[in-house]
C-alpha positions as CSV (number, residue, x, y, z in Angstrom):
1,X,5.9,-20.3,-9.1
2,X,6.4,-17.1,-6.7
3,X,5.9,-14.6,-8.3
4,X,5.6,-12.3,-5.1
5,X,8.8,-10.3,-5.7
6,X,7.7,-8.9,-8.8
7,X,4.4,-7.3,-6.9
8,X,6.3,-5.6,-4.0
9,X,6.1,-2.2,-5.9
10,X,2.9,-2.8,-7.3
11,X,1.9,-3.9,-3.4
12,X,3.4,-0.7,-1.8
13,X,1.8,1.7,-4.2
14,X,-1.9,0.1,-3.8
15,X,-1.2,0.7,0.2
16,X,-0.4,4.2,-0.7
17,X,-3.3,4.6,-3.5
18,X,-5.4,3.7,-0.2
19,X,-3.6,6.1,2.8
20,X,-4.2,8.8,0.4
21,X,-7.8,8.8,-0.2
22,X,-8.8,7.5,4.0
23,X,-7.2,6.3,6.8
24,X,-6.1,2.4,6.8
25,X,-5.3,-0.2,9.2
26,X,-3.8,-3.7,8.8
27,X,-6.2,-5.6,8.7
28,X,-9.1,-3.6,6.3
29,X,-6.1,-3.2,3.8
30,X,-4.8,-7.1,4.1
31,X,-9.1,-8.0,2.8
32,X,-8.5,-5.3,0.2
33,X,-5.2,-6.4,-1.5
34,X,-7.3,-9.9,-1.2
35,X,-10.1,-8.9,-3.8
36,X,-7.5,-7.8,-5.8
37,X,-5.5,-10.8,-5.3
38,X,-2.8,-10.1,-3.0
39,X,-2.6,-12.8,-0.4
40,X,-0.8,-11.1,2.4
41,X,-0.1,-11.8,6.0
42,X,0.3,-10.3,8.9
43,X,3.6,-10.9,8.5
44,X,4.6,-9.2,5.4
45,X,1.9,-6.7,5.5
46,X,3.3,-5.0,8.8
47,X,6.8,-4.6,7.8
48,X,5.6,-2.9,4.1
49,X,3.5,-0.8,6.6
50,X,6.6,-0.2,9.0
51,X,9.1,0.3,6.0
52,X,6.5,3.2,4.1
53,X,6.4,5.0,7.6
54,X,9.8,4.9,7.8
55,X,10.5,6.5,4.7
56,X,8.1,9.1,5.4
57,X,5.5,8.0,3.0
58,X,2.7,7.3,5.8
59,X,2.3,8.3,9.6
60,X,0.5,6.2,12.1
61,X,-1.4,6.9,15.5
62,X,-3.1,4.6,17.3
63,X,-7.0,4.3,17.7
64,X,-9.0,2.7,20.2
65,X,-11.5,0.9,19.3
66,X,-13.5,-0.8,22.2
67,X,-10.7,-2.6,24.4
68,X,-8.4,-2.9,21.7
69,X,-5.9,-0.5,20.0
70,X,-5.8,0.1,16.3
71,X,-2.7,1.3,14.6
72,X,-4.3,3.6,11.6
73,X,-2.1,5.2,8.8
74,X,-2.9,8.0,6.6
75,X,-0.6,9.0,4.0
76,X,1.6,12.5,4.1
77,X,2.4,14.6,1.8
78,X,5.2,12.9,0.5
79,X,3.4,9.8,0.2
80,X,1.2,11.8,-2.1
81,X,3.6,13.2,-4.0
82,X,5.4,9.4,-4.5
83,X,2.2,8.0,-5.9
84,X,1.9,10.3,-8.4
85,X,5.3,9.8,-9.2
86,X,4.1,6.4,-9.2
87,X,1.1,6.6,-11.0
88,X,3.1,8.4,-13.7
89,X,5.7,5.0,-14.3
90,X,2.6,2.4,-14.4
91,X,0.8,4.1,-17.1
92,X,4.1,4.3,-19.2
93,X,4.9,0.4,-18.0
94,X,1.0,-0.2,-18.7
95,X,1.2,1.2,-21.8
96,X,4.2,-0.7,-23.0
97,X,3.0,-4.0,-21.7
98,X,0.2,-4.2,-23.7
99,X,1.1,-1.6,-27.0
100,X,1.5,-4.9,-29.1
101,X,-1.8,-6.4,-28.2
């Protein structure tokens, strides 16, 4: 079963849970949404990445790092202001996912 639809949100607001507190890049987020197992590609990572940028909830810039460049996203200020937002409709979900337990 795919359940990968119902994660999207939860995805994209672990991205920005990360852009807010240091800079990210595709890769280094990909092995962290691993050990909390998200198994992402390339492939679907970069257009969440693309999609949150485009929105205006991160900016990019390239980096160099040796001979290769390094796209790195930090989240702005209305990335911020979304995962609070955010934050603020997981622990009412949270707490009604698990009030009868």
């Amino acid at each position: 079963m795919d359940d990968r639809d119902l994660y999207a949100g939860l995805i994209r607001l672990h991205i920005l849970h990360h852009a807010v507190h240091e800079p990210i890049f595709g890769l280094g987020i990909i092995e962290e949404l691993a050990r909390h197992g998200y198994k992402l590609s390339a492939g679907t990572l970069y257009p969440i990445l693309h999609g949150l940028e485009r929105k205006g909830y991160l900016r990019s810039r390239e980096e160099r790092v040796g001979k290769r460049a390094r796209r790195i996203y930090t989240a702005t200020r209305q990335g911020r202001r979304a995962l609070e937002h955010g934050k603020v409709k997981v622990r009412e979900l949270f707490g009604e996912l698990f009030e009868d337990e």
